[in-house]
C-alpha positions as protocol buffer text, in pm:
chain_id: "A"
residue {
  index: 1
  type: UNK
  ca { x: 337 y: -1323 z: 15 }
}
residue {
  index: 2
  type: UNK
  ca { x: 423 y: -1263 z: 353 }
}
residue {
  index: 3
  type: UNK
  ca { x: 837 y: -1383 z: 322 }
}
residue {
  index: 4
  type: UNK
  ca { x: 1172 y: -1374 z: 81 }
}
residue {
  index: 5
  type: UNK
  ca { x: 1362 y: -1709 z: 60 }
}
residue {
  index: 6
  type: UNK
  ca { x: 1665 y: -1704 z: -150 }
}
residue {
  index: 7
  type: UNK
  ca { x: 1871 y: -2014 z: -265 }
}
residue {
  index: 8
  type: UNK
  ca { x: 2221 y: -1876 z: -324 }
}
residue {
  index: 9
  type: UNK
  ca { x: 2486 y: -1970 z: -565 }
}
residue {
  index: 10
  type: UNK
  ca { x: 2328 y: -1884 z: -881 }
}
residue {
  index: 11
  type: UNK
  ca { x: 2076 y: -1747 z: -743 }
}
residue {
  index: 12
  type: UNK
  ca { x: 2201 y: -1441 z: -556 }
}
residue {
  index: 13
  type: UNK
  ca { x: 2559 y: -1473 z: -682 }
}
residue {
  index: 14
  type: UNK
  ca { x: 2636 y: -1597 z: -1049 }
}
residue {
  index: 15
  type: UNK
  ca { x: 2881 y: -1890 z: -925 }
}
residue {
  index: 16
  type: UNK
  ca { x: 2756 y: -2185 z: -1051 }
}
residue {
  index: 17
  type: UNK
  ca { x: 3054 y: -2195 z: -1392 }
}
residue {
  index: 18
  type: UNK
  ca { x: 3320 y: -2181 z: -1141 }
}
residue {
  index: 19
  type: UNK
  ca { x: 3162 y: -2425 z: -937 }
}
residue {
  index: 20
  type: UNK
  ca { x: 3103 y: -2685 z: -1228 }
}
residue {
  index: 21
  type: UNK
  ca { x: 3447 y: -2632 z: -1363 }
}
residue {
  index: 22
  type: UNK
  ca { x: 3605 y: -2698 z: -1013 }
}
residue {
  index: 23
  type: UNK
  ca { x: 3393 y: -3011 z: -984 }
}
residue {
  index: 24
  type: UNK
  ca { x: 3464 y: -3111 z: -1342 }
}
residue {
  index: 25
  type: UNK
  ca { x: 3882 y: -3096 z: -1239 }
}
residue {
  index: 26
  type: UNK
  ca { x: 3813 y: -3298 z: -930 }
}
residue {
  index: 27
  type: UNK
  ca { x: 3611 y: -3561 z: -1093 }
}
residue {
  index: 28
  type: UNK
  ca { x: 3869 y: -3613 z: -1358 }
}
residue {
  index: 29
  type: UNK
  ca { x: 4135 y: -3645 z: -1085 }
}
residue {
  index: 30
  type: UNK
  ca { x: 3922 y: -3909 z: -937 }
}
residue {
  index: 31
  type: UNK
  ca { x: 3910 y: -4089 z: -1279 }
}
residue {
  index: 32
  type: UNK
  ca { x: 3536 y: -3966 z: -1394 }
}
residue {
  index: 33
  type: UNK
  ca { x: 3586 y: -3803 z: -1696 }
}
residue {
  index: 34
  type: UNK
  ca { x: 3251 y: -3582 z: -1709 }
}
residue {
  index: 35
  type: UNK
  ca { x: 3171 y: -3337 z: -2002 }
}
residue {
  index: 36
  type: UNK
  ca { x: 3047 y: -2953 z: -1897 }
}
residue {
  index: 37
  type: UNK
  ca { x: 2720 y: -3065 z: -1933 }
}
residue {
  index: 38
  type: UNK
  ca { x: 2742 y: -3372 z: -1757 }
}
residue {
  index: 39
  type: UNK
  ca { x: 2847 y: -3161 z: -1428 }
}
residue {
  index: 40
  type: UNK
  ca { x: 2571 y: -2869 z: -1488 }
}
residue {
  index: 41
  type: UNK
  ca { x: 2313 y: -3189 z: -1532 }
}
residue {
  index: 42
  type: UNK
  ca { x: 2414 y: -3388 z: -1228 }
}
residue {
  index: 43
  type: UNK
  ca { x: 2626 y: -3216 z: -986 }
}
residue {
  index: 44
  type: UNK
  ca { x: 2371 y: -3090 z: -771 }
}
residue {
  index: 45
  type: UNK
  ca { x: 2312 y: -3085 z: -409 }
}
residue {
  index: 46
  type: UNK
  ca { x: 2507 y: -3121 z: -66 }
}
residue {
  index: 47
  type: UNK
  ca { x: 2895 y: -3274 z: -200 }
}
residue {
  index: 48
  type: UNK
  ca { x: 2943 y: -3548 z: -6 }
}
residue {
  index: 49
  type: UNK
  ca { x: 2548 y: -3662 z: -76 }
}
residue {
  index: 50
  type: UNK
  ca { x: 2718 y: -3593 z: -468 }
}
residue {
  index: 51
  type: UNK
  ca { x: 3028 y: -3781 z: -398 }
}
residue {
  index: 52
  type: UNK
  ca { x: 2852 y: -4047 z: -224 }
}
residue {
  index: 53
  type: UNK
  ca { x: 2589 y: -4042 z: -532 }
}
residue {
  index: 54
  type: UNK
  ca { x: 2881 y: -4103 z: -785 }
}
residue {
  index: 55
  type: UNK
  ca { x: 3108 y: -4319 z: -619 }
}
residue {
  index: 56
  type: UNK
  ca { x: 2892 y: -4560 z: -394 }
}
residue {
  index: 57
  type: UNK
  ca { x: 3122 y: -4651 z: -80 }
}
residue {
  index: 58
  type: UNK
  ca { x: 3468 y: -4578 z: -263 }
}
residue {
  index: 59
  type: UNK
  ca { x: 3560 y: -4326 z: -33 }
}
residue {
  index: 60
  type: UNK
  ca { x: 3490 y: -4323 z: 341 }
}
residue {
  index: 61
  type: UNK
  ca { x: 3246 y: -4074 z: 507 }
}
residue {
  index: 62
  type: UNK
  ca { x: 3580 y: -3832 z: 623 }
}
residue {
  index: 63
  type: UNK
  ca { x: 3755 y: -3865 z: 244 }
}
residue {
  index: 64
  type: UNK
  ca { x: 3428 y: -3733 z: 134 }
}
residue {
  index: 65
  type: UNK
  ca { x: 3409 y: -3434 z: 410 }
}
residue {
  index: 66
  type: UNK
  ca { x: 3801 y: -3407 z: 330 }
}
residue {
  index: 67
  type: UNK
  ca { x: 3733 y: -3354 z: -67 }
}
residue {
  index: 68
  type: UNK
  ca { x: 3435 y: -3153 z: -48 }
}
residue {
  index: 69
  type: UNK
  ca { x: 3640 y: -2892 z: 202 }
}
residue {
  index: 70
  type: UNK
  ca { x: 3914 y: -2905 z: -42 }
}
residue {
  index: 71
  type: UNK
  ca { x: 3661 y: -2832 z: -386 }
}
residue {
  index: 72
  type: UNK
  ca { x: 3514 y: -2536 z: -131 }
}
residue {
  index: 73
  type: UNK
  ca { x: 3879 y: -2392 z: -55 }
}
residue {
  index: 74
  type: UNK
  ca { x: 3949 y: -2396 z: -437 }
}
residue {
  index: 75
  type: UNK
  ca { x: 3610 y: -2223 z: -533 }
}
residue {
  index: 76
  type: UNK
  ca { x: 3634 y: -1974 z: -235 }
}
residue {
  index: 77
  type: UNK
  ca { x: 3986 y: -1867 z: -337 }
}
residue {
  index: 78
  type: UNK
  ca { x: 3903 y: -1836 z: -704 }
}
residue {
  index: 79
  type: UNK
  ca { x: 3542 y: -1657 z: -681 }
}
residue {
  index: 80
  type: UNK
  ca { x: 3655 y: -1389 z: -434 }
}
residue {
  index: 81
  type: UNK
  ca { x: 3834 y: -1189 z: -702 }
}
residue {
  index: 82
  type: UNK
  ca { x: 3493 y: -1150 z: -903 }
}
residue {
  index: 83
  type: UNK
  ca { x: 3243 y: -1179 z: -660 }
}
residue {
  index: 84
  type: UNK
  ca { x: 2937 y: -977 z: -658 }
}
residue {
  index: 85
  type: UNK
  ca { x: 2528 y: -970 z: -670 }
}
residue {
  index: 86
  type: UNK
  ca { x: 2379 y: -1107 z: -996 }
}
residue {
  index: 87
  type: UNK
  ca { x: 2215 y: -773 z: -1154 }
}
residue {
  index: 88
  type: UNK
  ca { x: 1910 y: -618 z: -970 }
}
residue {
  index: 89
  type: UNK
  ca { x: 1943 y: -775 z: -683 }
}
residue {
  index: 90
  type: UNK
  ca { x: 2105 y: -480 z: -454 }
}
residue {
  index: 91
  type: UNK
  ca { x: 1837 y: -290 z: -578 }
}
residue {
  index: 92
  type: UNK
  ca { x: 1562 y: -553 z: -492 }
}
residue {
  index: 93
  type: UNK
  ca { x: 1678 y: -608 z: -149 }
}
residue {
  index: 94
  type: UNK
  ca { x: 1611 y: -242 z: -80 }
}
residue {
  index: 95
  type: UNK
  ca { x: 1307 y: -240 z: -231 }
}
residue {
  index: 96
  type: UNK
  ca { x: 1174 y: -526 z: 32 }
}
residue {
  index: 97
  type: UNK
  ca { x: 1352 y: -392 z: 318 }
}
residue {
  index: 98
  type: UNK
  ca { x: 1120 y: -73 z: 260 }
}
residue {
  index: 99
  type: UNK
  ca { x: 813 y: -301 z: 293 }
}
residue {
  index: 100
  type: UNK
  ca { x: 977 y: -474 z: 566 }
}
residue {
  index: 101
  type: UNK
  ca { x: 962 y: -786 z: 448 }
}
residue {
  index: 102
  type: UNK
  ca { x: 1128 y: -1061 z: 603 }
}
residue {
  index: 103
  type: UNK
  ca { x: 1440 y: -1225 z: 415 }
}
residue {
  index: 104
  type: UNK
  ca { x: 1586 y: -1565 z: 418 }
}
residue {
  index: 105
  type: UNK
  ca { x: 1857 y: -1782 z: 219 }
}
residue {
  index: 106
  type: UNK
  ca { x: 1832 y: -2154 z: 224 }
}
residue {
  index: 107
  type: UNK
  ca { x: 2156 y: -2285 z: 54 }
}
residue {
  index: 108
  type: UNK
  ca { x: 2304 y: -2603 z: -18 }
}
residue {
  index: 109
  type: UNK
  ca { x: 2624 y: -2501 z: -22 }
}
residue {
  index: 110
  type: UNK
  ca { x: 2835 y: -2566 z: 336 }
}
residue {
  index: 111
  type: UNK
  ca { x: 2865 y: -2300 z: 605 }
}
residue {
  index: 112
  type: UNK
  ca { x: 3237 y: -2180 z: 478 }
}
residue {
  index: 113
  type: UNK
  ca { x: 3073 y: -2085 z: 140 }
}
residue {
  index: 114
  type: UNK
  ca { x: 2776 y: -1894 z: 346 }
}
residue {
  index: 115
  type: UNK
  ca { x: 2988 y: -1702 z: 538 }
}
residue {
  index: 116
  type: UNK
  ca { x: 3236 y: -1602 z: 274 }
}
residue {
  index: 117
  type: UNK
  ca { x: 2937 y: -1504 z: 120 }
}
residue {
  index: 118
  type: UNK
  ca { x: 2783 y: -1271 z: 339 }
}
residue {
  index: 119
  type: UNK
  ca { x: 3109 y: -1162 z: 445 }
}
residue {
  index: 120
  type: UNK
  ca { x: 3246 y: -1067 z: 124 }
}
residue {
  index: 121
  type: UNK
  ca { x: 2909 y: -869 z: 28 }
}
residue {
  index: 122
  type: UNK
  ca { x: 2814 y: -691 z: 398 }
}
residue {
  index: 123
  type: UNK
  ca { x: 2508 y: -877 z: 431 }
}
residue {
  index: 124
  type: UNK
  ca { x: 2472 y: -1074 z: 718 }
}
residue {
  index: 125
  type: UNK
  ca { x: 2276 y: -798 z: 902 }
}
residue {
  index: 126
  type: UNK
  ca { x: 2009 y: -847 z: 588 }
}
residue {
  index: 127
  type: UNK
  ca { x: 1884 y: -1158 z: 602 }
}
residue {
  index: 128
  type: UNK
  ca { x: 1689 y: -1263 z: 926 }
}
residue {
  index: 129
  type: UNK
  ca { x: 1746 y: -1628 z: 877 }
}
residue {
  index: 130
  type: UNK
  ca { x: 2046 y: -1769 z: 667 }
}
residue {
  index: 131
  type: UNK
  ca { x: 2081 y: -2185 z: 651 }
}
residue {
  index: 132
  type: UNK
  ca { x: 2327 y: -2356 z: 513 }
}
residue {
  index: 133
  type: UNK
  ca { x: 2394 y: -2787 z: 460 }
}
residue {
  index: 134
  type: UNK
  ca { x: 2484 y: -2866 z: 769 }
}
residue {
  index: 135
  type: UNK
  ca { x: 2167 y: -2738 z: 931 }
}
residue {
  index: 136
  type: UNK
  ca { x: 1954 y: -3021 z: 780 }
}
residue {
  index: 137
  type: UNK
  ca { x: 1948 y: -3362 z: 804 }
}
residue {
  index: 138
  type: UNK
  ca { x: 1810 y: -3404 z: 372 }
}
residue {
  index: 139
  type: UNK
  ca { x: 1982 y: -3195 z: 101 }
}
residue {
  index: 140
  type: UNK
  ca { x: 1746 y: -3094 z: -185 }
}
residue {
  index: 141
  type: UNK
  ca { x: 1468 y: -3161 z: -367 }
}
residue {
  index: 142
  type: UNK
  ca { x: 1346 y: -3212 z: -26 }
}
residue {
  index: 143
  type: UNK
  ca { x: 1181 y: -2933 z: 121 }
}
residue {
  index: 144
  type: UNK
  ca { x: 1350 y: -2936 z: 412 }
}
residue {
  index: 145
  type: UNK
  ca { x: 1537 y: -2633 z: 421 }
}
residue {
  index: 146
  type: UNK
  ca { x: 1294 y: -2455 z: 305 }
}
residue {
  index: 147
  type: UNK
  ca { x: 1057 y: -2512 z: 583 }
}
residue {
  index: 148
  type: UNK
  ca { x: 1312 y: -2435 z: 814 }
}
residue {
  index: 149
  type: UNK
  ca { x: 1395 y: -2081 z: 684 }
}
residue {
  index: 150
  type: UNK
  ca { x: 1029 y: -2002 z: 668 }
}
residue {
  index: 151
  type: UNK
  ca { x: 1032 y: -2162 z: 1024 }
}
residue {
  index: 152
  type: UNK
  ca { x: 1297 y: -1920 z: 1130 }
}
residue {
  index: 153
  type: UNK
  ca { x: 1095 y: -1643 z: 948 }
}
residue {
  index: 154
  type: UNK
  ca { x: 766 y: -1750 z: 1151 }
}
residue {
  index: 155
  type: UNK
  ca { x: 570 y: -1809 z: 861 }
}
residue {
  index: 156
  type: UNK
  ca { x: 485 y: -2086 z: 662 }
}
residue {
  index: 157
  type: UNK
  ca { x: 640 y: -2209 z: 332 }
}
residue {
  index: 158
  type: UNK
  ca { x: 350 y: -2141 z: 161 }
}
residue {
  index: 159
  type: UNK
  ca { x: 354 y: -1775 z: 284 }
}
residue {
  index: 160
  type: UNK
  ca { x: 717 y: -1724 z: 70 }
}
residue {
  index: 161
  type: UNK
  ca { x: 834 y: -1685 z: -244 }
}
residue {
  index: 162
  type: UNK
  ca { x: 1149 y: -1851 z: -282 }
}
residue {
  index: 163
  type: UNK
  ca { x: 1385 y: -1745 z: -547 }
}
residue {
  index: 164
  type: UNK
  ca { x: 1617 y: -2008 z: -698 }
}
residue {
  index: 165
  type: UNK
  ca { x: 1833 y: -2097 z: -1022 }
}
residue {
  index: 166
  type: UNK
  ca { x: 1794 y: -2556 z: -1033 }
}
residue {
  index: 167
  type: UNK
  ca { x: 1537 y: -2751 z: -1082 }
}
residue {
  index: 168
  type: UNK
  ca { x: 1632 y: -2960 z: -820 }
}
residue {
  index: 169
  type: UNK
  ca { x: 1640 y: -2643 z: -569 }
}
residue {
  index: 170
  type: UNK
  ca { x: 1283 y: -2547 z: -733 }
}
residue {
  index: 171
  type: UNK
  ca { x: 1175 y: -2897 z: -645 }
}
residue {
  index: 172
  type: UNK
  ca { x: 1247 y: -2845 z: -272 }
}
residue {
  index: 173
  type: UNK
  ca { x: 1053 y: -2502 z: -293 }
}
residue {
  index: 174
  type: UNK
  ca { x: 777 y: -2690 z: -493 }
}
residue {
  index: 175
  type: UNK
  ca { x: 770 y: -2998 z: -234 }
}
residue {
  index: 176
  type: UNK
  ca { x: 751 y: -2704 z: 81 }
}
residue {
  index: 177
  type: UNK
  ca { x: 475 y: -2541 z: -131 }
}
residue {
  index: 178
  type: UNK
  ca { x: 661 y: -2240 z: -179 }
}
residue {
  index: 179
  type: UNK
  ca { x: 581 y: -2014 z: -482 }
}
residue {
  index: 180
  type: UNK
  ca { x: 868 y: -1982 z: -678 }
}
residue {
  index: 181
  type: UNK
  ca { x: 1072 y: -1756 z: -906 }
}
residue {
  index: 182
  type: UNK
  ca { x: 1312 y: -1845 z: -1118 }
}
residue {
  index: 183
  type: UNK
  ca { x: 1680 y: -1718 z: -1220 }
}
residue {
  index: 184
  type: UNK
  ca { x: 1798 y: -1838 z: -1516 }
}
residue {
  index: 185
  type: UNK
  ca { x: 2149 y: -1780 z: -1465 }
}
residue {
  index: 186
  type: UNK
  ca { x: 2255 y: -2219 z: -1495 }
}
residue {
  index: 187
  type: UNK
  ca { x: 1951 y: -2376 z: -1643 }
}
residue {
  index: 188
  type: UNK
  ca { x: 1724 y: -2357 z: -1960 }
}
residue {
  index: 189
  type: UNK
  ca { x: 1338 y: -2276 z: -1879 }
}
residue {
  index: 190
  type: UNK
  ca { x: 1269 y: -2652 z: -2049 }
}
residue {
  index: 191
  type: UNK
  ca { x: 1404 y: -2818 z: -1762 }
}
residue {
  index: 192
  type: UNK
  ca { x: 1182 y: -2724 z: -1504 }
}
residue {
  index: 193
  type: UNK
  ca { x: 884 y: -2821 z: -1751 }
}
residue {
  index: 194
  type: UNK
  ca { x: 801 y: -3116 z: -1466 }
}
residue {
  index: 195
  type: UNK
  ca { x: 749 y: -2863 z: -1182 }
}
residue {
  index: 196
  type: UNK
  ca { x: 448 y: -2691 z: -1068 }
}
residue {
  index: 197
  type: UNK
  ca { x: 431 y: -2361 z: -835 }
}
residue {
  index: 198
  type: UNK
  ca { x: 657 y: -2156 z: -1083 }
}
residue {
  index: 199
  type: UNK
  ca { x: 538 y: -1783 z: -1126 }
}
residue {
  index: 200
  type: UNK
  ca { x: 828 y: -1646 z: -1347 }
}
residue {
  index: 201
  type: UNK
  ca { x: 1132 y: -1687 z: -1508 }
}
residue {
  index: 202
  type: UNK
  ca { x: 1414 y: -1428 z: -1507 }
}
residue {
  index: 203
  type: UNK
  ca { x: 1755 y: -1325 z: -1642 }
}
residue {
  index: 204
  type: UNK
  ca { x: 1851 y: -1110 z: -1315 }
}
residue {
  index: 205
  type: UNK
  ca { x: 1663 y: -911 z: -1069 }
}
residue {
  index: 206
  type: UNK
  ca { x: 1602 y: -614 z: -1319 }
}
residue {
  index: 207
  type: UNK
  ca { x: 1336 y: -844 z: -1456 }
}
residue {
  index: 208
  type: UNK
  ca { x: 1152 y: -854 z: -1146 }
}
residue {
  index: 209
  type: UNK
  ca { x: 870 y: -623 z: -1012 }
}
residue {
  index: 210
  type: UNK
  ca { x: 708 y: -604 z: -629 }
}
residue {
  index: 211
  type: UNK
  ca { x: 361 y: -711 z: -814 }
}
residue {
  index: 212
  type: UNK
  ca { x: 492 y: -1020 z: -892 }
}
residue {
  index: 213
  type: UNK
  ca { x: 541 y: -1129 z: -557 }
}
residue {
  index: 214
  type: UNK
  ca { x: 195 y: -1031 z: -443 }
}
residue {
  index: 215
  type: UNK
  ca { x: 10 y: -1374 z: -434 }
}
């Protein structure tokens, strides 16, 4: 292991229940009534790939852009009393700045929710490469933003371990042939029974150790 990629909402942050009850409001505005568990099962990727996903051509490419940015306000506005680094992970980060290991995140989430993000938490200096959705042309499962942070890291994906909380973030990492831990903040352990390239599963970062990144 030569590089750190980090998905991050739910993965560096523990978001995601603010994020699915935000899109659970939004959808019921829009007249999809969704249970909890509908929204942690398919809300999932880049939002207006999501919005596109549930509502075929309903809405027009700009209402899409125009409700995602509004979901994003909401979330940014409610999160930033509470916000903070899922347990371990401060800790961590110094750990593998010692070794001078290189660091990247490879989000989904749009560039507003990056920056607040790094902002909010003084870490922009941290991370050599930090991607967001609008640097790729595919959301995830594919790999592409993966192979772009390790890109931007001058390594390949197979040369990172890439830390992430969804299976279908894990499938991205899988499909870039990334090694992969996961954090078990959103999903149960059973539901990324279908993916390969898994080392571990964790609670938070207090679970992890340095040897399990040396492969």
């Amino acid at each position: 292991m030569k590089g750190i990629i980090f998905d991050m909402d739910g993965t560096m942050i523990d978001n995601m229940m603010v994020h699915h009850k935000i899109w659970q409001k939004l959808l019921a505005e829009l007249g999809m009534d969704f249970s909890f568990e509908e929204v942690q099962q398919q809300i999932h990727g880049v939002n207006i790939e999501i919005l596109e996903r549930l509502f075929g051509d309903r809405f027009t490419k700009n209402e899409r852009i125009e409700l995602s940015r509004r979901k994003e306000e909401t979330y940014r506005r409610l999160y930033a009393l509470e916000i903070k680094l899922i347990d371990g992970l401060p800790e961590f980060i110094q750990q593998i700045q010692k070794l001078k290991i290189p660091m990247g995140i490879g989000t989904a989430a749009p560039k507003e929710n990056l920056d607040f993000v790094l902002d909010a938490l003084d870490l922009r200096e941290t991370f050599k490469v930090a991607l967001h959705a609008g640097d790729v042309e595919k959301g995830k499962p594919h790999p592409e933003i993966y192979q772009k942070v390790a890109a931007g890291l001058h390594l390949s994906p197979k040369e990172c371990v890439v830390f992430e909380d969804s299976p279908t973030g894990a499938e991205a990492a899988m499909k870039a042939d990334s090694k992969i831990i996961v954090v078990t903040t959103t999903h149960r352990i059973e539901e990324f029974d279908h993916l390969q390239n898994i080392m571990k599963f964790v609670d938070d970062y207090n679970d992890v150790s340095l040897k399990d990144l040396m492969v």
